[in-house]
N, C-alpha and C positions, 0 to 999 in steps of 0.2 A: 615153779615153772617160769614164772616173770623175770626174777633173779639169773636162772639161765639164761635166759634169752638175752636180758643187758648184759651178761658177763660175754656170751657171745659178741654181741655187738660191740664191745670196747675190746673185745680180743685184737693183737696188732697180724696184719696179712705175715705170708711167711717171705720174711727176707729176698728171695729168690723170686717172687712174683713180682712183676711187671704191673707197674703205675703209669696211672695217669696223672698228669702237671694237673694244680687247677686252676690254673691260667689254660686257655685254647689258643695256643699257637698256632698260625695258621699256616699252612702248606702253600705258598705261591707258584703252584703249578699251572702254569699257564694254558695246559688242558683241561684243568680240572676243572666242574660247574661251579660259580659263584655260590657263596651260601648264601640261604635266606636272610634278610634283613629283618629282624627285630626287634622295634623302639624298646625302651627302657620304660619302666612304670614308675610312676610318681606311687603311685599306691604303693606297690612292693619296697619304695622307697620307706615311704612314711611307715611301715610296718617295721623294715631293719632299726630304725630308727626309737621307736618304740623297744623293740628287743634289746635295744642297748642302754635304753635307760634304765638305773640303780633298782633292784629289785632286791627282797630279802628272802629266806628260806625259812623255817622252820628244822630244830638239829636237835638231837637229844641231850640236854643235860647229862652228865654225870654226879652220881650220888655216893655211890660203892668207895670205900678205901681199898688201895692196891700195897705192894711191899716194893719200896727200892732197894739198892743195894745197901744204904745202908741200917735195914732194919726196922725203920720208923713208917710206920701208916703214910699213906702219902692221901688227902681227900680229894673229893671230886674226878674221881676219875668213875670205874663198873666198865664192864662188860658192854660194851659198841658204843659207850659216850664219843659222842662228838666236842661234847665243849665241858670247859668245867662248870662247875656251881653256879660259881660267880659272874655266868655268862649270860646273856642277852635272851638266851636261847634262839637266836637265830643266827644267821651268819648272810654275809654278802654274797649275792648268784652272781656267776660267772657272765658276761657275753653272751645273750643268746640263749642262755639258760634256763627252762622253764619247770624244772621238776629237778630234786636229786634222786641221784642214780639209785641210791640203797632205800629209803624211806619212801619214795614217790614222794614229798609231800611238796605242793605247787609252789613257784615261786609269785610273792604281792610285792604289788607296789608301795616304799614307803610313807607314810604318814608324813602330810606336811607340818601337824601339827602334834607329831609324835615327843617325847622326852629327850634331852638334851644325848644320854647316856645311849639309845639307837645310833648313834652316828660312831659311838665307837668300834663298828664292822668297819667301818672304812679304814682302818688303821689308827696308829699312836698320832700321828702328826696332824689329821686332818681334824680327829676329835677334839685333839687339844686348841688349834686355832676356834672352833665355836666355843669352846668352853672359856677361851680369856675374852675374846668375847662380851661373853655375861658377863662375866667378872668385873671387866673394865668397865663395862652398863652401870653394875652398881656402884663400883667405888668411886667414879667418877661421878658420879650422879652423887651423890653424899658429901663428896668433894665442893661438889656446885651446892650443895643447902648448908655447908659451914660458910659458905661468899654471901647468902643473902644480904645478911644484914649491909657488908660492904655494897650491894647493890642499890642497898635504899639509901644510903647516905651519900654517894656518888650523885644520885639521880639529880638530890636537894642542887648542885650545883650544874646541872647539866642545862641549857639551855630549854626554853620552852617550847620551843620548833624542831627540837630532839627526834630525827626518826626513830619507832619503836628497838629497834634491833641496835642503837649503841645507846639504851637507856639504862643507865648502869654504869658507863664506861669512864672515862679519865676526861670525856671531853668537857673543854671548860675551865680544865679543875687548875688553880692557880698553888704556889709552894705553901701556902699557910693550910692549903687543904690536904695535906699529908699530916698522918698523924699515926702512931703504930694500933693506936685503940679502932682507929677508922677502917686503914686498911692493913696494916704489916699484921696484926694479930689472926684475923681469918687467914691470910695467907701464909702465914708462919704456921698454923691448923693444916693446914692442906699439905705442906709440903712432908710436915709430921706424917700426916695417916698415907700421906706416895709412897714415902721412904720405908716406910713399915710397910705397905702393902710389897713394892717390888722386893727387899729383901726378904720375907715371908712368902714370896712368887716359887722360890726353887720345893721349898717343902710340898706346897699344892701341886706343883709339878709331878713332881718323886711319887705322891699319892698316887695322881692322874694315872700317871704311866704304872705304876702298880695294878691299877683297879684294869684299868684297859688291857694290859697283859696276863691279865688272870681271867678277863673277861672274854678275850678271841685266841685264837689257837692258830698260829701262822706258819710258815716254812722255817719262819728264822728263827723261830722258840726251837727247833728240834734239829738245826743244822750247823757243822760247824766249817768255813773257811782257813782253807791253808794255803799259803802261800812261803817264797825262800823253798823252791820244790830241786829236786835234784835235776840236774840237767838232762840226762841219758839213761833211756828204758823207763823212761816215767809214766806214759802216757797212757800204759792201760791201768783202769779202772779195779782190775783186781788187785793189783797189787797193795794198790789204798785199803781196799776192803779189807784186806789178811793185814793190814799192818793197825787198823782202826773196829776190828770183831771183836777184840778183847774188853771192849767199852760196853756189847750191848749190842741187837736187832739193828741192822744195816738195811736201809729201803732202797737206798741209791746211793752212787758213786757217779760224779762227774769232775771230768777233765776240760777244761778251757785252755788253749792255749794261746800263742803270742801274735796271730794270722790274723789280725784287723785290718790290715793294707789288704786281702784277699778277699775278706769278708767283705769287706766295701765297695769293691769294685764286684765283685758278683752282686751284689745288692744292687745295683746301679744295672745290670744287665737286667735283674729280673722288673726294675720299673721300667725299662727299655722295653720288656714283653709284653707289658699290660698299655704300655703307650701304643706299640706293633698294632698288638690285637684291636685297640678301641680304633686307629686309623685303616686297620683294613674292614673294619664295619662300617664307619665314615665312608669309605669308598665305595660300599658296596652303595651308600644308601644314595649316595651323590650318583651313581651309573644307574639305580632306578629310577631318579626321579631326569634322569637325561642329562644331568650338570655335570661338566670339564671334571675331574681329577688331576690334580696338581700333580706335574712332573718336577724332576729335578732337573731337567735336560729344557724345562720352560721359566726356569729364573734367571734371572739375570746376576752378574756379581754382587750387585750391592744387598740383591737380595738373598742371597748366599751366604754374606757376611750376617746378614740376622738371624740366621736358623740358629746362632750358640746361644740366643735370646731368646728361643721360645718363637718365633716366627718365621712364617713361611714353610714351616715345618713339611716334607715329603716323604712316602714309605720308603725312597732309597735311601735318606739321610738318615731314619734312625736305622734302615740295616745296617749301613754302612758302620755307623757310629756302634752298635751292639759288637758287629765282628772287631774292631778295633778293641773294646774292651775282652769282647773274649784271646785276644792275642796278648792283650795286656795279663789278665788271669791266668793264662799259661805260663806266660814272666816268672809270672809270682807264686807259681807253682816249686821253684829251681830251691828259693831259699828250706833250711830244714827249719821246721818251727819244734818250739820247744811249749811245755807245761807251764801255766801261768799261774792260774787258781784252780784250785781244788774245793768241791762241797762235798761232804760229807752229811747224808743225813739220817740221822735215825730216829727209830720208833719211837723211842722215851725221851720226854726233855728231860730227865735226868739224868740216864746216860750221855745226852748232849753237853750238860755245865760241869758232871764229872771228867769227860773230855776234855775239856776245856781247861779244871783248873790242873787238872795230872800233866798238861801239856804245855804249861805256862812257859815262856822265856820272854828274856830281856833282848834290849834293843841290841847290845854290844856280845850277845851269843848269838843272835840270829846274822850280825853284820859278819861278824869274824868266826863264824860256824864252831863255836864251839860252849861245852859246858860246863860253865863253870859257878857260876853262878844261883841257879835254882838244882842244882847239885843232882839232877835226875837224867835218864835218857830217854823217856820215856817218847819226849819229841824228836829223838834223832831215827830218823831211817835212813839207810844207805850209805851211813857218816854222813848227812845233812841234815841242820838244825833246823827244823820246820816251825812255821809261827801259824798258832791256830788260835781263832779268834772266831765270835759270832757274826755273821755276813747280815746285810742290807738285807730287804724282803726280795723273793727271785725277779718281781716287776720292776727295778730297781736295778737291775745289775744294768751295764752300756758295755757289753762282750767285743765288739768292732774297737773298743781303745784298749783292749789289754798289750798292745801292743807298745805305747808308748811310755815314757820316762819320766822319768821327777825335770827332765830340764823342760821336757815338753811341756809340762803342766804350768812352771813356773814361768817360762817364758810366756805363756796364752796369757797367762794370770796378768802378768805386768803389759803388756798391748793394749788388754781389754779395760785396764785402772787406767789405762793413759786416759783411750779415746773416749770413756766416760769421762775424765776428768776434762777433756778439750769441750765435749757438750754442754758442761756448766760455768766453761766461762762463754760461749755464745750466748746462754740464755744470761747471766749475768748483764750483757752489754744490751741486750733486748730487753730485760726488765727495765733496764736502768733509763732507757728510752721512753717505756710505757711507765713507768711510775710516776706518782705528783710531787710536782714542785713547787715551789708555794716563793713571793715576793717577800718582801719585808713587811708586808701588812698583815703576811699571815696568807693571801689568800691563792687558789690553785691558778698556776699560769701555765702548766703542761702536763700533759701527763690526763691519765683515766683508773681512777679505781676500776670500773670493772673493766677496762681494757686487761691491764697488767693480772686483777681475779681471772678472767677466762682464757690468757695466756696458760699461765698456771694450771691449769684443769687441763686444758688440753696436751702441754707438755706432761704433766701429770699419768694423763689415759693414755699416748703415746709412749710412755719412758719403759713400762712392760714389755710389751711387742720389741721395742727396737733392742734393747739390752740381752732379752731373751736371743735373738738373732746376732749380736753383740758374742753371745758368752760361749753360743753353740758354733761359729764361727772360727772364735779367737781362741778358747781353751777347752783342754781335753780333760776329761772326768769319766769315772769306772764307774759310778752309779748314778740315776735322778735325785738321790738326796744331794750330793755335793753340786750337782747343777743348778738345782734349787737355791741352797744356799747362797753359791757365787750372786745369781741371780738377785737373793735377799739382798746380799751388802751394799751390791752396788745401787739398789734400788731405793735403799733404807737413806744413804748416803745422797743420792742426788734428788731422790723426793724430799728430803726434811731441809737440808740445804736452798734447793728452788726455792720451797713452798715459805719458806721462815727466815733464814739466815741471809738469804740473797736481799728479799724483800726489802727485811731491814736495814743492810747494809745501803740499797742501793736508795732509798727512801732520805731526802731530804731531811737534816736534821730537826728545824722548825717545824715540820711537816707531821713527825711522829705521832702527835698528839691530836691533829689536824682531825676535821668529822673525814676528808675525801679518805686517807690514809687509814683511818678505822674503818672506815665503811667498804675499803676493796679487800683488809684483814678478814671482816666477818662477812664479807661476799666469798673467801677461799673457804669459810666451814661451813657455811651453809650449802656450798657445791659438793662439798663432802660428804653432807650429811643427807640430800635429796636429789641434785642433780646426775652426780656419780653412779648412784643405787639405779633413779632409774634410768638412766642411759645403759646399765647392764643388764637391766631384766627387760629393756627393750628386746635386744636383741639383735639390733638392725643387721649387722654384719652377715648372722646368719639366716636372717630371713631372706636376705638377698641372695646366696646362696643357694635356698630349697626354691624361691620361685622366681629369681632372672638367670643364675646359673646352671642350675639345676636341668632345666627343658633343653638344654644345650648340648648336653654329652650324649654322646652316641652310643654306650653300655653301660648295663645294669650296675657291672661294678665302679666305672666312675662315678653314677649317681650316686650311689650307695656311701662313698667316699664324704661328699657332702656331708652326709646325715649321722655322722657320727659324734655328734653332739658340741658345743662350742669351744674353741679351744680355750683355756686357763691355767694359770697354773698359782701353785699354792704359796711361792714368793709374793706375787702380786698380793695374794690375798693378806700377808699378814705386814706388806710396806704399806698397804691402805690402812687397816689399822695400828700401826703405830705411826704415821705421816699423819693421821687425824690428829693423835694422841700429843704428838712433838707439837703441832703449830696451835693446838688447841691450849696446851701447857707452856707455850713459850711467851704465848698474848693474855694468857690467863690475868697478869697484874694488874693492866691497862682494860682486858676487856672481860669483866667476871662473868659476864653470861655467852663465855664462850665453854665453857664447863660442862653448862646446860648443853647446848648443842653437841659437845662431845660426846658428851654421854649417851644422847637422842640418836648419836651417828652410829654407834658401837650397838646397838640396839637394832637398828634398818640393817644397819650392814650383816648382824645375823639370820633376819628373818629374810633380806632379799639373798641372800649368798646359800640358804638352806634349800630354798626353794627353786634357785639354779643349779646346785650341787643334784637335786631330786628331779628334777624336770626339763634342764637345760645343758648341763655341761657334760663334755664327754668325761669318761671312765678315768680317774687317776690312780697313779700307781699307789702303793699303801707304803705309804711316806714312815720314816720313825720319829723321833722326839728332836730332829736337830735342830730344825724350824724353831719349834719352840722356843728352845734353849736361846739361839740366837737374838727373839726377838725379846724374851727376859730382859736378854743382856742391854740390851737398847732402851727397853724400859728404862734400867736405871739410868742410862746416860739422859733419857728425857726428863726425868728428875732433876738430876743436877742441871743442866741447861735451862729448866724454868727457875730454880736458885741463882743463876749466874744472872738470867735475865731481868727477874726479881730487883736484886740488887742494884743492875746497871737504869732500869725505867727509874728508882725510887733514888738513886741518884743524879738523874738527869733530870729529874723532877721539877718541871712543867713542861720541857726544851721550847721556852720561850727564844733565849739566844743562844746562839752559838759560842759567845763569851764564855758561858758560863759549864762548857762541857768537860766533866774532868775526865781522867788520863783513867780509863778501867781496863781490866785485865779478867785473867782467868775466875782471878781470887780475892783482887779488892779493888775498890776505888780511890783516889785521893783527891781533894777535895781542894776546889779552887779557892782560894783565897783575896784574888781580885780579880775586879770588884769584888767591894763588899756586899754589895745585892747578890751576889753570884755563892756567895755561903750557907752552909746547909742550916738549915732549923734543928734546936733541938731533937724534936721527932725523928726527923730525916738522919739525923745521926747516930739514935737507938736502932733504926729498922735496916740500915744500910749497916752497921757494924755485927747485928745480929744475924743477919743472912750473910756479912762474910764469914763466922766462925762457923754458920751453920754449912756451908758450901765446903770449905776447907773439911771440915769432919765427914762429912758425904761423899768426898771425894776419894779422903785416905781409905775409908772404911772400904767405898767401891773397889777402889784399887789393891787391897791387901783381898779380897773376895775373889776378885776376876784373875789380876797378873798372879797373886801370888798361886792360887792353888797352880793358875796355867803353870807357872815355876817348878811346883813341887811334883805336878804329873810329868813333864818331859826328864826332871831328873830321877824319877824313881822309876820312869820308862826303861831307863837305861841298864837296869840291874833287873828287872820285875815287868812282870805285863800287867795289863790294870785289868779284872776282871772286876765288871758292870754289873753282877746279878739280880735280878727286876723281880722281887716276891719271891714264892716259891716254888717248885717246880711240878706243872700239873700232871697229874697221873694219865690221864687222856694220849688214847696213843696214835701217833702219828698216822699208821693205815686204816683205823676208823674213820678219817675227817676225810668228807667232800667239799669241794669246790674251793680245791687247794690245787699248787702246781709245783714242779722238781725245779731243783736249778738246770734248765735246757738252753745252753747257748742256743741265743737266738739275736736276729736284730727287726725294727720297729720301724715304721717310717710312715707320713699320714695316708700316701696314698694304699696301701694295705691295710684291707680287713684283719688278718691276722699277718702274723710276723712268720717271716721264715729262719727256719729252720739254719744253724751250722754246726749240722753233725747227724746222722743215721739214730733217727728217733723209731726204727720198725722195732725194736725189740721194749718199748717205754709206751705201758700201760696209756690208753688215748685220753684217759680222765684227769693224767698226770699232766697232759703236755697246755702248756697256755695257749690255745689258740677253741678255736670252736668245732663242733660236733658236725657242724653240718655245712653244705656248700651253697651258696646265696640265692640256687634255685631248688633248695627242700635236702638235695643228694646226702647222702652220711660220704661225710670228707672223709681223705686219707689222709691223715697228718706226714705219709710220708714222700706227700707232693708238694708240701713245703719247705722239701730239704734240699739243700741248697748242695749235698752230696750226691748228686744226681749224674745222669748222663748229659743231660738237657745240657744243663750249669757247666761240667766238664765235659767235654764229645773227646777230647784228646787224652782221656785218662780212661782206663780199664777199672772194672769193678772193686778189682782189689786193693787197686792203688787210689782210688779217691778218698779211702777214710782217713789215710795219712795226711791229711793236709788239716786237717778237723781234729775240734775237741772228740770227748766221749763223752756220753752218758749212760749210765748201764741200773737197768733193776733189779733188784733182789728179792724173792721170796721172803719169805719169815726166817726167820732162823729157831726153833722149836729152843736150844740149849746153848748154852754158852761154846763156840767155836775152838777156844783156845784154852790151852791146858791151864793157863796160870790168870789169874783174877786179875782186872785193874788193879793198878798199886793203893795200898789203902782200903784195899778190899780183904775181908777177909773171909775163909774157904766154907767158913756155915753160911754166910750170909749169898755167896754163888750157889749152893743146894738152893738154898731158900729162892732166890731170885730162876733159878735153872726150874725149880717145880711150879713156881708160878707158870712160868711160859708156857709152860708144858700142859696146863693146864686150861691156861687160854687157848691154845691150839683145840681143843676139844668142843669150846664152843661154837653155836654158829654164827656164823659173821654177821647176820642181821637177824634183830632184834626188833621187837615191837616199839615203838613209839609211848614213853611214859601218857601218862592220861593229864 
């Protein structure tokens, strides 16, 4: 009876019945009675607030082996598993989420001091940033107890008024105290166990991502992406489906198409209406309490001119401005839109990756529609060569840009590399102000170590935010993983550069060795490793927010907006730990117990980042492996640049004078010859020729790793698709698993609770669609008030004509038997009985099941 009663409740209304928005539009009839004013609660705030933070489930394991098509046992799947084996047994709760639908079983809150492998619910990407993480804690910390001994022998020359934090360091230290037994041999040690650890980084990766995909069950394990779609009669859903049944159990079919100019400007009307709505409660509350109501007919020009700032704002100006967009939206009604992206998902990930590979083509079949090459048709429909490929997770998808172009993207791309690059020469010329200069005595005559250290931190904490606003600005991207990324580059790029290379560059030659110049170096890791951390689990931003901003808004749902936890994103997260990592290994030569502190920083940064990710940040999408991958790559280049830098300290070695500085490059030094004081020592000549052969080798080796495979995947792109398969394929089937969602065009923006809707979601199960069950005063929401295919949205379009302007999305039942006469290719006709009686089989069960003990 329970089970009915839910199945009731996520049943979707009948198409033909009439919604309500859940937004409250308000009727400005000037007969009508005022409504009642009522404030917004802080309480009911801090409660949404609560319901949004990370919670976990409880899901059933699978045990049972099942049969795919081809024959072989597939494990971890049985009868209503939710996850395989190798899983968590739990899974991440949705928004709002307090129980799952089929098991009841409550959703808790995660342990702060839960095991590393808990975090892999949050997806591939996010798991993997705490896991290097640790990684980095220890190897860098092992790194730092091969420097000991060079710490103690350092020390013997360091001055005896030595602050504790450059004991250990170069200061002092004169040319005859170079020696490769003193210091080149531990640091020739270190660079050995870097260069082994980053290249032995892709295999722990490869694992990671292994264990984690075997261990959670996502949309993108069972879905496949196609795009290169036929131009004309595309856009319904069945047609995909009868051309993609022969694979296997079809859950859904959805069509996206090319309408993000329409998309956006409707999206902009519907924060038009929550703007409307909050200024006619503002109104209301200002006429009870006997206070003026701002006219538009009572500003003056100049204050006229501020309303496109956000000021002076009146309820005529945004009507006015709403009707002006809805004229616009009719516009752009005129253009036909075509098929963009296509998802495909089904039941079995195995039918998903035999999809995938029966479907394979190359770049120059799919460009010049033809096939010739992987000698099949299997991907031709309609005579158009279709490229199908595994898609991003649904959270993931940015549906409002499928409309744009490869010039789009690259033009954003080069704007956005500009005006970052214009940012670092400003701070350049403001370091170079703030940094210490030092007379011929040696000693500081301008400049501030920690002026130029808290510069840095603050450009630092700033470079996030603005870049991010930078990237979403200037370039356009179809998913959050590629935003992210962009995001990484440019962040990885202008943090390591400020924070190390600027430094150096702008730092007085004589100076380098200098205590002011070491002491504002190890003022930038010590900000990294305490300051930073807790400036973020302060929180300030947002506390200012829930108790100065917060009392301010005049409805529930703007407060509410607030409390949707801090904003972050997972670039930042992984330019802080390699920006540690870079300036920590770039000074490593000159300052060995900066190792220590790295290693200290990689360690905080876990436990305070865990404990915001649990208790503090809002909800992220479930990222894949690119991040990662990305910042691997950076690894090594941090490797070779503390070899390069290796090299050039232990050849400038003392920077007494500026005479004596030789000509260094990528890959060597050469070495001055006059003066003859200015000549290297024996030693200096072992440990400077040793780190140039060791640099050259590191480098070629880097660059045959990184460019050549890049080489070898875009030329064999060109004949072949590269199919990526992660483990193996879990038997676990897709309409078991809750607190999962369909690919549903939709778009996102902060001032909504949930996202609206682009396209007629009434016929798509309510457990499917990503948004929430309920309405922010208790009500069970209709998901199909967030559709943006409304009358509301269009008043100038007829029922039947609004879905043409929209993707699709469409459900499908089970499929009991295989659809189509003839077997995926490669299939053969025992092995569809066998797979046909299976299903047939499972239909007989009941869909829920007890809970293992």
């Amino acid at each position: 009876g329970k089970e009915a009663m839910a199945d009731e409740d996520l049943r979707p209304p009948p198409p033909d019945q009439e919604r309500s928005s859940e937004v409250s539009f308000v009727d400005y009839d000037d007969s009508a009675p005022p409504p009642a004013y009522v404030p917004p609660s802080l309480k009911l705030a801090w409660e949404f607030y609560y319901s949004n933070l990370p919670k976990r489930i409880k899901v059933q394991k699978g045990d049972g082996p099942s049969l795919g098509y081809n024959g072989m046992l597939q494990v971890g799947g049985g009868v209503g598993a939710q996850q395989s084996s190798k899983g968590t047994g739990y899974r991440l709760a949705r928004p709002g989420e307090t129980e799952d639908r089929v098991s009841g079983n409550k959703a808790e809150p995660y342990s702060l001091f839960g095991a590393p492998k808990e975090l892999d619910e949050f997806g591939i990407g996010i798991s993997l940033y705490f896991r290097q993480c640790l990684l980095l804690f220890v190897v860098v910390g092992i790194c730092a107890c091969v420097n000991l001994r060079t710490l103690s022998i350092n020390s013997k020359f360091n001055p005896a008024e030595t602050d504790f934090t450059l004991l250990g360091s170069v200061l002092n230290a004169t040319r005859a105290d170079l020696t490769y037994d003193n210091q080149g041999q531990s640091d020739i040690i270190t660079c050995a166990i870097l260069a082994v650890f980053v290249f032995s980084l892709k295999f722990f990766e490869e694992k990671n991502i292994k264990d984690i995909d075997l261990a959670q069950q996502t949309p993108q394990d069972y879905t496949i992406k196609v795009t290169n779609l036929p131009k004309h009669n595309a856009m319904n859903p069945d047609d995909y489906f009868e051309f993609f049944k022969r694979w296997g159990d079809i859950v859904s079919v959805t069509v996206a198409s090319d309408n993000g100019r329409l998309l956006k400007k409707m999206t902009e009307n519907r924060e038009l209406d929550e703007a409307i709505e909050a200024m006619a409660v503002s109104n209301v509350a200002l006429e009870a309490a006997g206070k003026p109501v701002l006219k538009q007919s009572d500003l003056t020009p100049v204050q006229r001119s501020r309303q496109a700032y956000g000021l002076n704002v009146t309820m005529e100006y945004l009507q006015e401005k709403r009707n002006a967009n809805l004229q616009e939206v009719e516009k752009l009604t005129k253009p036909n839109y075509y098929p963009k992206v296509v998802y495909v998902v089904f039941n079995s990930e195995h039918d998903q990756r035999k999809c995938i590979r029966d479907c394979a083509t190359g770049f120059l079949e799919e460009a010049f529609n033809m096939q010739c090459f992987s000698m099949n048709d299997n991907s031709t429909m309609n005579g158009q060569v279709l490229k199908v490929e595994e898609p991003v997770e649904p959270s993931e998808v940015i549906y409002e840009n499928f409309h744009l172009n490869f010039f789009d993207y690259w033009w954003g791309i080069i704007k956005s590399y500009a005006i970052t690059g214009a940012m670092l020469l400003v701070s350049f010329f403001v370091l170079k102000e703030l940094s210490v200069s030092v007379d011929e005595a040696g000693q500081a005559t301008s400049g501030s170590g920690y002026a130029a250290a808290m510069f840095v931190s603050l450009l630092n904490g700033g470079l996030p935010f603005a870049l991010k606003k930078l990237t979403l600005a200037m370039e356009v991207h179809i998913d959050e993983g590629d935003v992210q990324t962009s995001i990484l580059r440019k962040l990885m790029i202008a943090r390591c550069l400020n924070t190390a290379v600027l430094m150096y560059i702008v730092t007085n030659f004589t100076a380098q060795f200098g205590e002011a110049n070491l002491t504002q170096v190890q003022a930038i890791l010590i900000a990294d490793c305490f300051t930073t951390p807790v400036i973020r689990i302060l929180n300030i931003y947002e506390h200012v927010m829930h108790y100065v901003v917060a009392p301010t808004k005049t409805t529930q749902s703007q407060m509410n907006v607030l409390f949707q936890g801090a904003y972050w994103n997972l670039a930042e997260r992984y330019t802080d730990m390699i920006k540690t990592l870079f300036v920590g290994l770039f000074y490593s030569t000159i300052i060995p117990s900066s190792l220590f502190i790295t290693s200290l920083a990689m360690l905080v940064t876990y436990v305070v980042d865990r404990y915001c990710l649990l208790r503090m940040w809002s909800r992220p999408p479930m990222y894949d492996e690119e991040l990662a991958v990305a910042s691997r790559k950076m690894m090594m280049v941090c490797v070779w640049v503390h070899i390069i830098m290796a090299r050039i300290f232990f050849s400038n070695w003392p920077y007494k004078e500026e005479v004596c500085e030789p000509n260094c490059n990528l890959f060597w030094c050469n070495e001055v010859s006059e003066p003859e004081r200015c000549m290297w020592t024996d030693d200096q000549k072992e440990v400077i020729n040793l780190y140039t052969w060791v640099g050259i080798m590191i480098f070629v080796f880097g660059f045959f790793i990184l460019m050549g495979k890049t080489f070898w995947n875009v030329v064999t792109r060109l004949f072949c698709a590269s199919i990526d398969e992660v483990g193996k394929a879990s038997a676990v089937e897709f309409r078991n698993l809750t607190g999962v969602s369909l690919y549903v065009p939709n778009i996102r923006r902060d001032s909504f609770v949930n996202p609206v809707f682009a396209c007629d979601v009434s016929q798509v199960p309510q457990h499917y669609l990503p948004c929430r069950r309920h309405n922010l005063d208790g009500t069970p929401l209709d998901p199909q008030s967030l559709s943006l295919c409304s009358e509301h949205d269009m008043p100038f379009a007829d029922a039947s004509q609004r879905p043409i302007y929209f993707g699709n999305v469409k459900y499908y039942e089970r499929q009991t038997v295989l659809q189509s006469s003839q077997p995926p290719p490669g299939v053969h006709h025992h092995q569809v009985a066998q797979h046909q009686q299976v299903q047939v089989q499972m239909t007989q069960v009941p869909q829920r099941m007890p809970m293992q003990a």
